[in-house]
Each structure stands twice: as C-alpha cells, then as structure tokens.
mmCIF file as Biopython writes it, N, C-alpha, C and O atoms, coordinates in Angstrom:
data_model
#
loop_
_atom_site.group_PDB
_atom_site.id
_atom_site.type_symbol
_atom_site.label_atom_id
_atom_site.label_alt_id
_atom_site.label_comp_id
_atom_site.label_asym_id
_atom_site.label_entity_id
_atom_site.label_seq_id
_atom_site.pdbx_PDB_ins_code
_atom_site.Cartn_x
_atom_site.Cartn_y
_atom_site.Cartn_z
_atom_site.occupancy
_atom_site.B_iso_or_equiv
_atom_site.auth_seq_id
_atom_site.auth_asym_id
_atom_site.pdbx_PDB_model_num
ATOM 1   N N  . UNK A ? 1  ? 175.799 66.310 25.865 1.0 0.0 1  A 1 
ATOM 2   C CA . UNK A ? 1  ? 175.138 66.753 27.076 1.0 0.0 1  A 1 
ATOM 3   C C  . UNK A ? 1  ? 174.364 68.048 26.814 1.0 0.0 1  A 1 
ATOM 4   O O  . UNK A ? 1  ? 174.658 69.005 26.096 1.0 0.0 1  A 1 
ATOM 5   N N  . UNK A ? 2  ? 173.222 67.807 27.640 1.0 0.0 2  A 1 
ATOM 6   C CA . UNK A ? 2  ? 172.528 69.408 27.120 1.0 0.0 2  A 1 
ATOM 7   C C  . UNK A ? 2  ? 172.222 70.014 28.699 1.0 0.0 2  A 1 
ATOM 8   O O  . UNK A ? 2  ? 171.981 69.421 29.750 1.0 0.0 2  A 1 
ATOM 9   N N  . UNK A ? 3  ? 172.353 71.566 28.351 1.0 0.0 3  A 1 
ATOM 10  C CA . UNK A ? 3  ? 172.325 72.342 29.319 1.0 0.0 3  A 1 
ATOM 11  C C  . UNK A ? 3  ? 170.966 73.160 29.383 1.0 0.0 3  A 1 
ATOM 12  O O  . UNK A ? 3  ? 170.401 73.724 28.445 1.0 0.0 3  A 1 
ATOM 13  N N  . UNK A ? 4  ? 170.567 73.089 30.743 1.0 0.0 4  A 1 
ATOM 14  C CA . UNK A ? 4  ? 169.383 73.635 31.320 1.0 0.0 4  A 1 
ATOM 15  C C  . UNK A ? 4  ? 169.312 75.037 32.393 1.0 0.0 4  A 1 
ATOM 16  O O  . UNK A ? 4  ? 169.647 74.599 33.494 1.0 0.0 4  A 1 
ATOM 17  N N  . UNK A ? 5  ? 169.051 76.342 32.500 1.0 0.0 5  A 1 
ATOM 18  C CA . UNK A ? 5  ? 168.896 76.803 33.767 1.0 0.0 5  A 1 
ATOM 19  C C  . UNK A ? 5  ? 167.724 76.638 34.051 1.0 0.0 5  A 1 
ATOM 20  O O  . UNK A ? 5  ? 166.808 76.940 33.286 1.0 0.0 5  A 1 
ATOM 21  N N  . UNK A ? 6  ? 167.544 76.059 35.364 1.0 0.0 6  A 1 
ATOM 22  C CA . UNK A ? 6  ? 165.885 76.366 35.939 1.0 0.0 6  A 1 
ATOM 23  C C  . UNK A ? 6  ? 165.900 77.645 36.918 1.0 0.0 6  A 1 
ATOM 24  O O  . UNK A ? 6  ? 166.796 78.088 37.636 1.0 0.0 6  A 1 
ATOM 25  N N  . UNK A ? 7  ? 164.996 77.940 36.760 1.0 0.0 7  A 1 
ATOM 26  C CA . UNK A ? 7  ? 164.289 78.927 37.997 1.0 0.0 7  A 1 
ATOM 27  C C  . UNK A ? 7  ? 164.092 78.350 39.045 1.0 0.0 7  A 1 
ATOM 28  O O  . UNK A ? 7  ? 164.112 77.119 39.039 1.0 0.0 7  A 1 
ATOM 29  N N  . UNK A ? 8  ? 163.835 79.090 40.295 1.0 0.0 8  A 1 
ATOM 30  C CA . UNK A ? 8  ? 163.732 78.122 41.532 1.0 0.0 8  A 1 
ATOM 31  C C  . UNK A ? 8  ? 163.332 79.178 42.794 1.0 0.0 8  A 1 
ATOM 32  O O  . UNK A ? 8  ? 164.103 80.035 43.226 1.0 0.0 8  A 1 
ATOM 33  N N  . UNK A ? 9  ? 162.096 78.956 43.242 1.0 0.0 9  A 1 
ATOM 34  C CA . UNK A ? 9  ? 161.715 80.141 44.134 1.0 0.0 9  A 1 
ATOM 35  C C  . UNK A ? 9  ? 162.080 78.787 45.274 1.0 0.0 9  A 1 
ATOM 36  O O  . UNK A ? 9  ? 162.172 77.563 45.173 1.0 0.0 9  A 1 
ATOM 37  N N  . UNK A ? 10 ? 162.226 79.883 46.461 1.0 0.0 10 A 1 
ATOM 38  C CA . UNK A ? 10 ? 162.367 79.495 47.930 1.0 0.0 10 A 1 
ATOM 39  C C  . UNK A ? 10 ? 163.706 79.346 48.607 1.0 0.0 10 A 1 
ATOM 40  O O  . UNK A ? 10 ? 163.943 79.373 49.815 1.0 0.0 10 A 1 
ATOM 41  N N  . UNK A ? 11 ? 164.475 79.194 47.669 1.0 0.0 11 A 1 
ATOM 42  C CA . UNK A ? 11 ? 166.094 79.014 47.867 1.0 0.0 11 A 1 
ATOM 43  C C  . UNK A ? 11 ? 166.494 79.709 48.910 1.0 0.0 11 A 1 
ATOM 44  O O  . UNK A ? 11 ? 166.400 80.823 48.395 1.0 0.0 11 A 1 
ATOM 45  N N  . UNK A ? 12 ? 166.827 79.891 49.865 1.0 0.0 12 A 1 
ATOM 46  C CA . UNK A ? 12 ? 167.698 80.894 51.015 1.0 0.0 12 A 1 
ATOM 47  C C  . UNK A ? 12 ? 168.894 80.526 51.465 1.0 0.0 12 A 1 
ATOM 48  O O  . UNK A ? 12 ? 169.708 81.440 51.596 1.0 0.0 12 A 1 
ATOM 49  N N  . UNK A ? 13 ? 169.320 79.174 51.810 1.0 0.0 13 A 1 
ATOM 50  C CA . UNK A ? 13 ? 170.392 78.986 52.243 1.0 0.0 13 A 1 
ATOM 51  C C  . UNK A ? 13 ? 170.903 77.626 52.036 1.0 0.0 13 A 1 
ATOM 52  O O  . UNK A ? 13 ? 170.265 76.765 51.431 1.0 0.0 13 A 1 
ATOM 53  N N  . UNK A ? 14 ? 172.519 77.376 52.749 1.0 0.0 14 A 1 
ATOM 54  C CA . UNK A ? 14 ? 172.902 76.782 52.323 1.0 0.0 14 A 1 
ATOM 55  C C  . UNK A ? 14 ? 172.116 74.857 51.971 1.0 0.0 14 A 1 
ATOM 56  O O  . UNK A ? 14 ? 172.348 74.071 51.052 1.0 0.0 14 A 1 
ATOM 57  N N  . UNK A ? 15 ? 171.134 74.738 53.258 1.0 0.0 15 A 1 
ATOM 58  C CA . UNK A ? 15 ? 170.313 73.666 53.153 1.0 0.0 15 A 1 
ATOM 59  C C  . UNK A ? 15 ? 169.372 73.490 52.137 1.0 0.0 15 A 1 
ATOM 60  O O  . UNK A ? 15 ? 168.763 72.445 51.910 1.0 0.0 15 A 1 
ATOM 61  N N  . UNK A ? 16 ? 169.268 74.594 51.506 1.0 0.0 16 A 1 
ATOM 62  C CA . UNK A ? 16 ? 168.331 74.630 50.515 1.0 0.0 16 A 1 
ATOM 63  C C  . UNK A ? 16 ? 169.127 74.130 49.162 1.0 0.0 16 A 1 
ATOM 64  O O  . UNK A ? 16 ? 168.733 73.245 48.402 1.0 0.0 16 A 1 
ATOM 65  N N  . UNK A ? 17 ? 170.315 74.886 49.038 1.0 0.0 17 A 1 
ATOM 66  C CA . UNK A ? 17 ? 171.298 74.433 47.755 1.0 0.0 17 A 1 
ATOM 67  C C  . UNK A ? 17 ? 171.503 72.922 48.032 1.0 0.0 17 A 1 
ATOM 68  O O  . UNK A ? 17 ? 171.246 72.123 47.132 1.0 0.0 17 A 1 
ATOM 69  N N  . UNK A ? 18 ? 172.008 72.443 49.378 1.0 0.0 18 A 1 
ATOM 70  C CA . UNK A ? 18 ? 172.255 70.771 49.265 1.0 0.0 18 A 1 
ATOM 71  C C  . UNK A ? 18 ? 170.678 70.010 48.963 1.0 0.0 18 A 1 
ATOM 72  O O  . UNK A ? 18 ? 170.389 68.873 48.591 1.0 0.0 18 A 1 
ATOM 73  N N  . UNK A ? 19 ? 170.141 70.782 49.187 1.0 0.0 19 A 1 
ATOM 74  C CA . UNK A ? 19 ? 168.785 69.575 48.615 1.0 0.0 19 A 1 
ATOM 75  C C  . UNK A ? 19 ? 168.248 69.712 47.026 1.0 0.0 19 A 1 
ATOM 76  O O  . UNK A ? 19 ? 167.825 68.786 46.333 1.0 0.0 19 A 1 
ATOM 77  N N  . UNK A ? 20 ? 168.389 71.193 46.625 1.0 0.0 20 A 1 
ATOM 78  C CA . UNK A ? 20 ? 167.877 70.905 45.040 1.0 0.0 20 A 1 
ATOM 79  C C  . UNK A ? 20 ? 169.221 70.254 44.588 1.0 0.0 20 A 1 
ATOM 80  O O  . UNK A ? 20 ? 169.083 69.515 43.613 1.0 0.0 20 A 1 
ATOM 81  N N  . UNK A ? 21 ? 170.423 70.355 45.050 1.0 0.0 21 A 1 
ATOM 82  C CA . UNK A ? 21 ? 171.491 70.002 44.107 1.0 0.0 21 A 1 
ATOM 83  C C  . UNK A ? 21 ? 171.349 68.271 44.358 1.0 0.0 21 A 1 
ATOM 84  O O  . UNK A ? 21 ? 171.101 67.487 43.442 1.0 0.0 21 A 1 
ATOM 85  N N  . UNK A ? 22 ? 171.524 67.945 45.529 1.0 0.0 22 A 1 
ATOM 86  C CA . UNK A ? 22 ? 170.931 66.240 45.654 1.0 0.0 22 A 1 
ATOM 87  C C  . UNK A ? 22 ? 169.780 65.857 44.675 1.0 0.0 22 A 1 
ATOM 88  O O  . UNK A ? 22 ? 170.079 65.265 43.638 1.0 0.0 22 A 1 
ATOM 89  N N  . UNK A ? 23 ? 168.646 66.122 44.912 1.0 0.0 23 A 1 
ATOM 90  C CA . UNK A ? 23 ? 167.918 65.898 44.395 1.0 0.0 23 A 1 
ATOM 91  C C  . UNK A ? 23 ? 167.907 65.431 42.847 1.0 0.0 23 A 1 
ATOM 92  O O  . UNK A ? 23 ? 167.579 64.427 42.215 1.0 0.0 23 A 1 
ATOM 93  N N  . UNK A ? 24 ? 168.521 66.890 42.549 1.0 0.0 24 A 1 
ATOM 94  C CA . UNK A ? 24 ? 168.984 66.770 40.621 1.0 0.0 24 A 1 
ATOM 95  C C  . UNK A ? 24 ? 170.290 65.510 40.655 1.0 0.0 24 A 1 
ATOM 96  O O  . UNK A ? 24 ? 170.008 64.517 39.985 1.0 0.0 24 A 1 
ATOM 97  N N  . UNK A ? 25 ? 171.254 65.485 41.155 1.0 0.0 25 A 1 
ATOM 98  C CA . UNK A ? 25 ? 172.541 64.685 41.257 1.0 0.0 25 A 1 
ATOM 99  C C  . UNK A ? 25 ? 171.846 63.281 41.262 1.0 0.0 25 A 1 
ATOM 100 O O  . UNK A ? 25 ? 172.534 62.455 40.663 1.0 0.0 25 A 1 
ATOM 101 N N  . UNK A ? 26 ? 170.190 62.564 41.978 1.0 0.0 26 A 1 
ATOM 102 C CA . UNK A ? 26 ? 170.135 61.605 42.212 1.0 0.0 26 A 1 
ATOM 103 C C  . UNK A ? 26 ? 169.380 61.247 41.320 1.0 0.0 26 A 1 
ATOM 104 O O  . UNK A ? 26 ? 168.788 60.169 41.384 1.0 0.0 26 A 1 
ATOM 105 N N  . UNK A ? 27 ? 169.274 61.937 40.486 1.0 0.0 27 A 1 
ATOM 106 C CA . UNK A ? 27 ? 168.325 61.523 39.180 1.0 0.0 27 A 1 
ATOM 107 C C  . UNK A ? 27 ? 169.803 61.492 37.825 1.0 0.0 27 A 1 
ATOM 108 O O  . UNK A ? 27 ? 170.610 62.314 37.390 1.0 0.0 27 A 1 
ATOM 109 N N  . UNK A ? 28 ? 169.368 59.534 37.508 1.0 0.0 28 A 1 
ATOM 110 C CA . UNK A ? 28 ? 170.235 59.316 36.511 1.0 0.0 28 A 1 
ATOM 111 C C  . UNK A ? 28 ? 170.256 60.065 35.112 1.0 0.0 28 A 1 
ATOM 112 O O  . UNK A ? 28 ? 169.136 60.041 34.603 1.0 0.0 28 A 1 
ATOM 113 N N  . UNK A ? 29 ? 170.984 60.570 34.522 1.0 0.0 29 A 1 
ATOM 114 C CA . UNK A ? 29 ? 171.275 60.983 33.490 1.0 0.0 29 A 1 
ATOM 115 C C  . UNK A ? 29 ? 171.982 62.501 33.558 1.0 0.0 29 A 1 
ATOM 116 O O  . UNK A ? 29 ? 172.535 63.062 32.612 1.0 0.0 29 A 1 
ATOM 117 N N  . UNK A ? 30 ? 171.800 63.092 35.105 1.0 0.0 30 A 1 
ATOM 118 C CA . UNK A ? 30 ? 172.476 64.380 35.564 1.0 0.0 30 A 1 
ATOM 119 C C  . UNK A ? 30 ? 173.606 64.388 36.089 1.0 0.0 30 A 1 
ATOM 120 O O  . UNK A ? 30 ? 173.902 63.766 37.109 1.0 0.0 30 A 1 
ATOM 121 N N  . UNK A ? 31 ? 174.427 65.175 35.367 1.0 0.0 31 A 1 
ATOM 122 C CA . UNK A ? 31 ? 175.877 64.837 35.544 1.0 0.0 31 A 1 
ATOM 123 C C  . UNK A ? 31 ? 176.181 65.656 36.583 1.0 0.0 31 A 1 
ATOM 124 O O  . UNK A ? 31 ? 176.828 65.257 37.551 1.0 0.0 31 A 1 
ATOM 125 N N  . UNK A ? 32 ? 175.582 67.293 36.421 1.0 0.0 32 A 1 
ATOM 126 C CA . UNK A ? 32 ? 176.235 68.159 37.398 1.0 0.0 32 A 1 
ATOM 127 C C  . UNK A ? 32 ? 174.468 69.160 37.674 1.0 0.0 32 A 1 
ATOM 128 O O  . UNK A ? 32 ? 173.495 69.016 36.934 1.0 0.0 32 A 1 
ATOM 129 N N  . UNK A ? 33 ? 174.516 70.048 38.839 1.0 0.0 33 A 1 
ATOM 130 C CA . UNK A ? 33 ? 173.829 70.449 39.251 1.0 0.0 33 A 1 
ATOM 131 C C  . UNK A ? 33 ? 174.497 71.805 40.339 1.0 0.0 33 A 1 
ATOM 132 O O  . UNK A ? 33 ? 174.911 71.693 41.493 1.0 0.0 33 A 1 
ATOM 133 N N  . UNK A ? 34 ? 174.418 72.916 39.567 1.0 0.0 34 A 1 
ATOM 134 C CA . UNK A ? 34 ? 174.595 73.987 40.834 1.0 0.0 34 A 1 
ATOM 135 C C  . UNK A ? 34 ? 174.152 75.581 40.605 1.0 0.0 34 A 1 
ATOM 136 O O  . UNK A ? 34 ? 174.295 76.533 39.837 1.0 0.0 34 A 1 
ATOM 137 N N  . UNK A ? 35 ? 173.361 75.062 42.131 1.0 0.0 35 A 1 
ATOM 138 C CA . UNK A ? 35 ? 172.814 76.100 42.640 1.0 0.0 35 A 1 
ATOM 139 C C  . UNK A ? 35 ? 173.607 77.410 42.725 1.0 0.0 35 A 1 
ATOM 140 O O  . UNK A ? 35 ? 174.750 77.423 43.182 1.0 0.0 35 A 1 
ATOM 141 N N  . UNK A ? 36 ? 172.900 78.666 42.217 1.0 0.0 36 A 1 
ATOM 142 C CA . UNK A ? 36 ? 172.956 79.847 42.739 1.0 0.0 36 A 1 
ATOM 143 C C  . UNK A ? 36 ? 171.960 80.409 43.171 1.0 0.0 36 A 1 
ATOM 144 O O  . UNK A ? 36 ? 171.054 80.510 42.343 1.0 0.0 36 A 1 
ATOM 145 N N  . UNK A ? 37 ? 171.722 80.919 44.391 1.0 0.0 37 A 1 
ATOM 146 C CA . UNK A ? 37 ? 171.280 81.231 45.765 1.0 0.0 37 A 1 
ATOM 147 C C  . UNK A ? 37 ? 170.702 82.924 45.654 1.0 0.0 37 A 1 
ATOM 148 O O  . UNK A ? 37 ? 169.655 83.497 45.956 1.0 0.0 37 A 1 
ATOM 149 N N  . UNK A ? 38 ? 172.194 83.386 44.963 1.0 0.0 38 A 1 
ATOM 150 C CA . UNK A ? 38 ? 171.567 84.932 44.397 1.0 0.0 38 A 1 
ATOM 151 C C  . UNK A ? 38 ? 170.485 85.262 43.648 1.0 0.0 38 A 1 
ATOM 152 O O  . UNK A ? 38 ? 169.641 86.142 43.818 1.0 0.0 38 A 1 
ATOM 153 N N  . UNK A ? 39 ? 170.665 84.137 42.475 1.0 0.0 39 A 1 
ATOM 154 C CA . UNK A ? 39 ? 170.144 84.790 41.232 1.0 0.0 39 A 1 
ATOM 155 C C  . UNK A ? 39 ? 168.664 83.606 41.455 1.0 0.0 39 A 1 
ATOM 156 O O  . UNK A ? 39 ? 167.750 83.468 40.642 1.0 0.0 39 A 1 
ATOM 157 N N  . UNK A ? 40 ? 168.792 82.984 42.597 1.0 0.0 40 A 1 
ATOM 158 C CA . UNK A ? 40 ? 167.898 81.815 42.538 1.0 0.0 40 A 1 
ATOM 159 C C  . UNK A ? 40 ? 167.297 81.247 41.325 1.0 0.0 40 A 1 
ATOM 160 O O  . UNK A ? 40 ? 166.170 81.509 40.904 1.0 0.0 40 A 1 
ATOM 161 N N  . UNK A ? 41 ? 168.238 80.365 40.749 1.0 0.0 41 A 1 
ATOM 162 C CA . UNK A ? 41 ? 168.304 79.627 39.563 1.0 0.0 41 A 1 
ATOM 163 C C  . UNK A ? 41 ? 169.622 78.370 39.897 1.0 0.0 41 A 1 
ATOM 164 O O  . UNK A ? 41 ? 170.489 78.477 40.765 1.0 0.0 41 A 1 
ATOM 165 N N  . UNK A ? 42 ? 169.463 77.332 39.032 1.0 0.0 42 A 1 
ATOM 166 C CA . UNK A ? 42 ? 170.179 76.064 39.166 1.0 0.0 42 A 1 
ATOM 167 C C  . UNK A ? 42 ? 170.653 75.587 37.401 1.0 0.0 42 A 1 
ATOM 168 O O  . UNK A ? 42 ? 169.889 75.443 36.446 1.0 0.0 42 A 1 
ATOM 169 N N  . UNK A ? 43 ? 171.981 75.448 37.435 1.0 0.0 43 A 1 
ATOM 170 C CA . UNK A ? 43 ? 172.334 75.074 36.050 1.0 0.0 43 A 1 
ATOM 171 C C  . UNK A ? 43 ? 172.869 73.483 36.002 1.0 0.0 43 A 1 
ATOM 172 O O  . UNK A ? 43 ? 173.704 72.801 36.595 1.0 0.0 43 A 1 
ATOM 173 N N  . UNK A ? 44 ? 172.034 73.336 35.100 1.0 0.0 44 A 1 
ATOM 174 C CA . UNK A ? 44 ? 171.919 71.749 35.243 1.0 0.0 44 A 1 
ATOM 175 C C  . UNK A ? 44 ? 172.747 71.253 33.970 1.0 0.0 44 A 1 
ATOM 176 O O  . UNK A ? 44 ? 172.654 71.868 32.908 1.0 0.0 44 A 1 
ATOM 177 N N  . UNK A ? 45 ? 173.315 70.469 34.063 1.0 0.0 45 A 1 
ATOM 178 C CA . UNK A ? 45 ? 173.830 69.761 32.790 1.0 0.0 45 A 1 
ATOM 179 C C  . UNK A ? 45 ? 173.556 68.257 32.788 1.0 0.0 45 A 1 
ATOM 180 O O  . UNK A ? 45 ? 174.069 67.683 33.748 1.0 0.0 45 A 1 
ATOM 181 N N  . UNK A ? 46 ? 172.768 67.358 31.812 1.0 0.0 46 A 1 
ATOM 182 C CA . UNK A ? 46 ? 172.070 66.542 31.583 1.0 0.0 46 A 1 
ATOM 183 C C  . UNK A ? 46 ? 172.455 65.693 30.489 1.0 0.0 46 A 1 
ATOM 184 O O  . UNK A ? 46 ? 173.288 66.176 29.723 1.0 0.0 46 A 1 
ATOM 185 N N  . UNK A ? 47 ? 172.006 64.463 30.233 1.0 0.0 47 A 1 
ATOM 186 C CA . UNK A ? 47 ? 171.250 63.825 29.065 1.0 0.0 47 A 1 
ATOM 187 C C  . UNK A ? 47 ? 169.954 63.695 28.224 1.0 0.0 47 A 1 
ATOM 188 O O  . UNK A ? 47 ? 169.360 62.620 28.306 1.0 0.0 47 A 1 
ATOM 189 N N  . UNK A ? 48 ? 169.445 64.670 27.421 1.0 0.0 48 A 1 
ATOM 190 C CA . UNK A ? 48 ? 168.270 64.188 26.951 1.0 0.0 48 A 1 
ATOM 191 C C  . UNK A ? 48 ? 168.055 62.807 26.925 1.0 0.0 48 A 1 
ATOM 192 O O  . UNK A ? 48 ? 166.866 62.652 27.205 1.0 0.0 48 A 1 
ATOM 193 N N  . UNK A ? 49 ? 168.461 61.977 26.779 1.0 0.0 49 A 1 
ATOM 194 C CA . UNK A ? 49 ? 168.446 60.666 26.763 1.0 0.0 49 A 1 
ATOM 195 C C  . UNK A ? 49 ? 167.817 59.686 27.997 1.0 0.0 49 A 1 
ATOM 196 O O  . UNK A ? 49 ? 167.032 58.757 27.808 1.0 0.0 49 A 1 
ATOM 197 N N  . UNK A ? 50 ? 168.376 60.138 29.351 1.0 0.0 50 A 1 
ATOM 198 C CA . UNK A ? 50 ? 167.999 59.849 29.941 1.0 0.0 50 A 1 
ATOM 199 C C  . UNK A ? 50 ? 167.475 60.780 31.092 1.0 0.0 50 A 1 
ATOM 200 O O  . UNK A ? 50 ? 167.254 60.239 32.175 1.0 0.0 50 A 1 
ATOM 201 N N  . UNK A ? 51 ? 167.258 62.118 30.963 1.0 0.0 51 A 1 
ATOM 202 C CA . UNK A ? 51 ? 166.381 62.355 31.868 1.0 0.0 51 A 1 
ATOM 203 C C  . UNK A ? 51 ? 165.537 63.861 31.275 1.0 0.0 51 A 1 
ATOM 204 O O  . UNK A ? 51 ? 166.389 64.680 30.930 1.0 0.0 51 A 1 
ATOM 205 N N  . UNK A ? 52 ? 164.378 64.288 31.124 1.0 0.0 52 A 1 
ATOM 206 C CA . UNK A ? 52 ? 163.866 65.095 30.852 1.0 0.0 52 A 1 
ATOM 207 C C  . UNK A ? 52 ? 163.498 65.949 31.711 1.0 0.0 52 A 1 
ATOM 208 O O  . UNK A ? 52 ? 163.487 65.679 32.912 1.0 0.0 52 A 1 
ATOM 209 N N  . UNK A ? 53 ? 163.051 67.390 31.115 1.0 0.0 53 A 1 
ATOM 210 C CA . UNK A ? 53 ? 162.903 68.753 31.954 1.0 0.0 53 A 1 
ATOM 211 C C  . UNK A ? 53 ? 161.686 68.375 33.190 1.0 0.0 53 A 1 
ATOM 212 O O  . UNK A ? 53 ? 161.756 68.544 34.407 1.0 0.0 53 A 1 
ATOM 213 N N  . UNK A ? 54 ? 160.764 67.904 32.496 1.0 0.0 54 A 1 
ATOM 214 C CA . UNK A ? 54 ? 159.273 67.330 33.748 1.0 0.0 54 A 1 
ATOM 215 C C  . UNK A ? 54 ? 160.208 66.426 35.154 1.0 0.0 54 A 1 
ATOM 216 O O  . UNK A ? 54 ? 160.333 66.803 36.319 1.0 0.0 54 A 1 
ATOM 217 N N  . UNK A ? 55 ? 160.561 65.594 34.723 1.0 0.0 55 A 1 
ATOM 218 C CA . UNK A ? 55 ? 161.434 64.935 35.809 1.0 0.0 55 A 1 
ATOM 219 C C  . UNK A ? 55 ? 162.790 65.618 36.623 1.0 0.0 55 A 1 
ATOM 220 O O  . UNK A ? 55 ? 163.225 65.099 37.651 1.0 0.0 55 A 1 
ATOM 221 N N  . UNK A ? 56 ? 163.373 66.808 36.040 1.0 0.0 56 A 1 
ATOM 222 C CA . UNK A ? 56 ? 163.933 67.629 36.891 1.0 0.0 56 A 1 
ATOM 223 C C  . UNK A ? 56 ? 163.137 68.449 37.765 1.0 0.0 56 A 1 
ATOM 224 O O  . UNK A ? 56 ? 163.313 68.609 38.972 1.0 0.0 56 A 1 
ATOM 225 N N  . UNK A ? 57 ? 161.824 69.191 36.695 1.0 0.0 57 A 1 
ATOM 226 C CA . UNK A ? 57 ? 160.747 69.960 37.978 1.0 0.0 57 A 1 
ATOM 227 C C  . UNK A ? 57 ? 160.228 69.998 38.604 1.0 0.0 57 A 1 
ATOM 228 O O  . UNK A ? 57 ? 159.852 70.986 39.235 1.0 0.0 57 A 1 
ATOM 229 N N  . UNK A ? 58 ? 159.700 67.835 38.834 1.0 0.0 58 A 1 
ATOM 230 C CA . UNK A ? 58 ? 159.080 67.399 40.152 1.0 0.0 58 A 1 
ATOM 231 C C  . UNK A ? 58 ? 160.252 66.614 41.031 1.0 0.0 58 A 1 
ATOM 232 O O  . UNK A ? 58 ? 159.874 65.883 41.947 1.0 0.0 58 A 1 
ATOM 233 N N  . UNK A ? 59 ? 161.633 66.757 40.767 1.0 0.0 59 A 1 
ATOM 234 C CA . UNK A ? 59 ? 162.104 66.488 41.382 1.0 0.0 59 A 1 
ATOM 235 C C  . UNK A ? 59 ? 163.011 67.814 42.882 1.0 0.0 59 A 1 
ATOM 236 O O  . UNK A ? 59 ? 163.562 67.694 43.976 1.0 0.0 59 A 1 
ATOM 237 N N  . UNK A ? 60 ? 162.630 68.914 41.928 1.0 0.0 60 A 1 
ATOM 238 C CA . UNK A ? 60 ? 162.626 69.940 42.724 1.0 0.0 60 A 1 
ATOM 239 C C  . UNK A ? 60 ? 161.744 70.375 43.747 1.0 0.0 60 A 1 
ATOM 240 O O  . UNK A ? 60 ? 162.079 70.716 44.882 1.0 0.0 60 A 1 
ATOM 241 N N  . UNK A ? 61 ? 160.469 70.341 43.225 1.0 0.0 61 A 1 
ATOM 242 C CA . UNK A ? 61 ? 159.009 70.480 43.388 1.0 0.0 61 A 1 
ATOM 243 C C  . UNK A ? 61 ? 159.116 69.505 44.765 1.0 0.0 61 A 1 
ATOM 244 O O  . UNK A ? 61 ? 158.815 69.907 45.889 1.0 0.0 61 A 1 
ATOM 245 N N  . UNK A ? 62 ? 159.524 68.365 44.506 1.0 0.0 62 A 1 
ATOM 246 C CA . UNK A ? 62 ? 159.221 67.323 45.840 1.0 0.0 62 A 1 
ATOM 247 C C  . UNK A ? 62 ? 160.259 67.671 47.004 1.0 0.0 62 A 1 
ATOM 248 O O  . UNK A ? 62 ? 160.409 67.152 48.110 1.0 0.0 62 A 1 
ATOM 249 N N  . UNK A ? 63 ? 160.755 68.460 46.537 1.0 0.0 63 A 1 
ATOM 250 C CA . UNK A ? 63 ? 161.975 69.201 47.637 1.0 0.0 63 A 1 
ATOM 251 C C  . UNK A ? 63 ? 161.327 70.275 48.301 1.0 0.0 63 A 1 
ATOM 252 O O  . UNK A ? 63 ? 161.722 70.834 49.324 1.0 0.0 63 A 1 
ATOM 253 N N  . UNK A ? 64 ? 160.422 70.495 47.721 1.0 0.0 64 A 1 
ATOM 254 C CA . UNK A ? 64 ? 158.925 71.959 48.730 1.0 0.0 64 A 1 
ATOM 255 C C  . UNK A ? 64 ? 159.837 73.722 47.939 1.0 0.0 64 A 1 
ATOM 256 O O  . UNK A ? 64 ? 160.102 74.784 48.502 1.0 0.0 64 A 1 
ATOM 257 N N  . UNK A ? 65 ? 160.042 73.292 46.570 1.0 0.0 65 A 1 
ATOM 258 C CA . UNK A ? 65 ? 160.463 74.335 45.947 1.0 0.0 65 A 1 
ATOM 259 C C  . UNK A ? 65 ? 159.563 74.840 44.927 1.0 0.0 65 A 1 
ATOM 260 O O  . UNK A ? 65 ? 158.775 74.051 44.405 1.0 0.0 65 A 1 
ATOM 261 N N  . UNK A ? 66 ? 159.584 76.029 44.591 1.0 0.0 66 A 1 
ATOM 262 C CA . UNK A ? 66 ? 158.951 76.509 43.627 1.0 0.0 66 A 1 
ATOM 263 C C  . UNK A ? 66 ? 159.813 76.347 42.274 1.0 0.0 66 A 1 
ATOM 264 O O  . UNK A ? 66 ? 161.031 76.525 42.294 1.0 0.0 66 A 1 
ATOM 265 N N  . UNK A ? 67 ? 159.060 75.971 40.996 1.0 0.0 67 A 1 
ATOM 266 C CA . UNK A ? 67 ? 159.987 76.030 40.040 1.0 0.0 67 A 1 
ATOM 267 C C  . UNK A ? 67 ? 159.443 76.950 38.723 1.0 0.0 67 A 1 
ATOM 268 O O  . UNK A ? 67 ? 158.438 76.605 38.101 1.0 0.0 67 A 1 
ATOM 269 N N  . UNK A ? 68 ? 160.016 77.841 38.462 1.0 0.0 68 A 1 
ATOM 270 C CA . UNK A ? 68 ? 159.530 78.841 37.404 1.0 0.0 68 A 1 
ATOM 271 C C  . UNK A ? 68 ? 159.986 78.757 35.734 1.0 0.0 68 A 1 
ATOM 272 O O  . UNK A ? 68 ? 160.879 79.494 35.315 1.0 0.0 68 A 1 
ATOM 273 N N  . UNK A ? 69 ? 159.468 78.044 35.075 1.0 0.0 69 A 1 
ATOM 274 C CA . UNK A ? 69 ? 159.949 77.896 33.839 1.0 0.0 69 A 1 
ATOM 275 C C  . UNK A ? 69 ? 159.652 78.974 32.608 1.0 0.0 69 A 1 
ATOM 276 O O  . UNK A ? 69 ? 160.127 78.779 31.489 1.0 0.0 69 A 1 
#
C-alpha cells in the first residue's frame, strides 16, 4: 500500500471532512482516507495499482475543493 498526503483548500467543517473522505473511500483501490481539518490536508492510503494521484485530485476537485499538490 502506498501512502499519500494531499493538500486541500476549503475544508471547514465537519461536512466538508464526510465528503472528501467519501469521495476518496468510493474510489476502488483506497483503503483509508482521513481528513484533518486543522492542518487542511487528507492522508490517504492506497494502491498504486489500482488507483492513481490524478484520480484522487478530481475526485476531490468534484467535491468543489481546492487541491494543492
């Protein structure tokens, strides 16, 4: 499994954490996904195999988030 932090502008509250963390959770190959709110960043743990960094950042992105790599 390989590990990712993304950046993530817009984050404020708790509705915001259940949607990037859904979002990442509903894309196959992501095992775990969690938001911190403080540091506004998300640590992702993955499969290269089956899912890549572009497909985590428009899957954020389509959530009306900013993503800072």
């Amino acid at each position: 499994m390989a590990q990712k932090t993304i950046m993530v502008e817009g984050m404020t509250c708790e509705h915001c954490r259940s949607a990037v963390e859904g979002a990442l959770s509903g894309l196959g190959g992501v095992s775990s996904a969690n938001v911190n709110l403080d540091e506004n960043k998300v640590d992702v743990e993955y499969d290269k195999s089956k899912v890549d960094e572009s497909t985590m950042k428009e899957a954020i992105e389509d959530q009306g988030y900013d993503v800072k790599i």
